[in-house]
N, C-alpha and C positions, 0 to 999 in steps of 0.2 A: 744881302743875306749871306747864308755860312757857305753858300758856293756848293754844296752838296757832297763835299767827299772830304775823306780824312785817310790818314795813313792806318793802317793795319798792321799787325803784327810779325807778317811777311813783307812789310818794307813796298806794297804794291798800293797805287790808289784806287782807293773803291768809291764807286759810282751805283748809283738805282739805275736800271735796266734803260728807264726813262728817258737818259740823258746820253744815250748812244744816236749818234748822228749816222741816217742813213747813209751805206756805203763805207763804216769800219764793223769792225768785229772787237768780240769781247768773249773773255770768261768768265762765267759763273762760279759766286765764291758760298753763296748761300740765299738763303730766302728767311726772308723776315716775316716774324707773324708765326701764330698755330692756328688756323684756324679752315675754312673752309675754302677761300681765297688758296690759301697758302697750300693746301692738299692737293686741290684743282690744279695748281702750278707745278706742282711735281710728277702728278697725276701725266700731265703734257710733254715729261720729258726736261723740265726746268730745274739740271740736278747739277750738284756742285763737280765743277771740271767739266761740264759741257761749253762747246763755242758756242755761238750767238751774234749772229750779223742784223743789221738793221737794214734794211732791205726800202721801204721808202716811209712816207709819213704823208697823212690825207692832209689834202691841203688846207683845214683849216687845225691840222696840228694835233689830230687826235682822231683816229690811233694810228699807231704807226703799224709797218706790215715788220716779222721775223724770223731768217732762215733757221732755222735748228734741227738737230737728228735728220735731214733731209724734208721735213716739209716747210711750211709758211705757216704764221700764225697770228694775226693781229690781235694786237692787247690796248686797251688803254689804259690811258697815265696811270692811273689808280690803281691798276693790277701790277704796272711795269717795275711801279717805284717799289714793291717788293721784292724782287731780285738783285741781290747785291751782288755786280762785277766787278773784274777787274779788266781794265781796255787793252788792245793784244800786244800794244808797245811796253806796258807796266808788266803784264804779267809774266812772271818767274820764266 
């Protein structure tokens, strides 16, 4: 498959939220989507230039747990893959 990320126009790779392996960090470049999902996600604090650590993942892979702004918050895949980052070695 297309591997999930592609270059951006700041030169960084970008990744859905999803594909953060617990125990790295990442920043937030945007969120994908208008809709009610995507408000909800903003809503929580999921804004562009926030970090975002992955914290663990249930063990049959869904959902996974996420530090941000100071609390925790478990999302799954489906919500995750709407936040597009960038991982903390890539970004500017």
């Amino acid at each position: 498959a297309g591997g999930g990320m592609h270059r951006s126009s700041e030169h960084s790779l970008e990744h859905s939220l999803d594909r953060l392996s617990p125990g790295t960090e990442g920043r937030i470049l945007r969120l994908e989507g208008d809709d009610a999902l995507t408000r909800r996600l903003a809503d929580l604090g999921f804004w562009p230039g926030t970090a975002v650590h992955a914290i663990r993942r249930a063990p049959w892979g869904d959902p996974t747990e996420y530090l941000l702004r100071g609390y925790r918050i478990a999302l799954r895949r489906r919500e995750a893959v709407r936040v597009v980052i960038a991982l903390a070695e890539d970004a500017p």
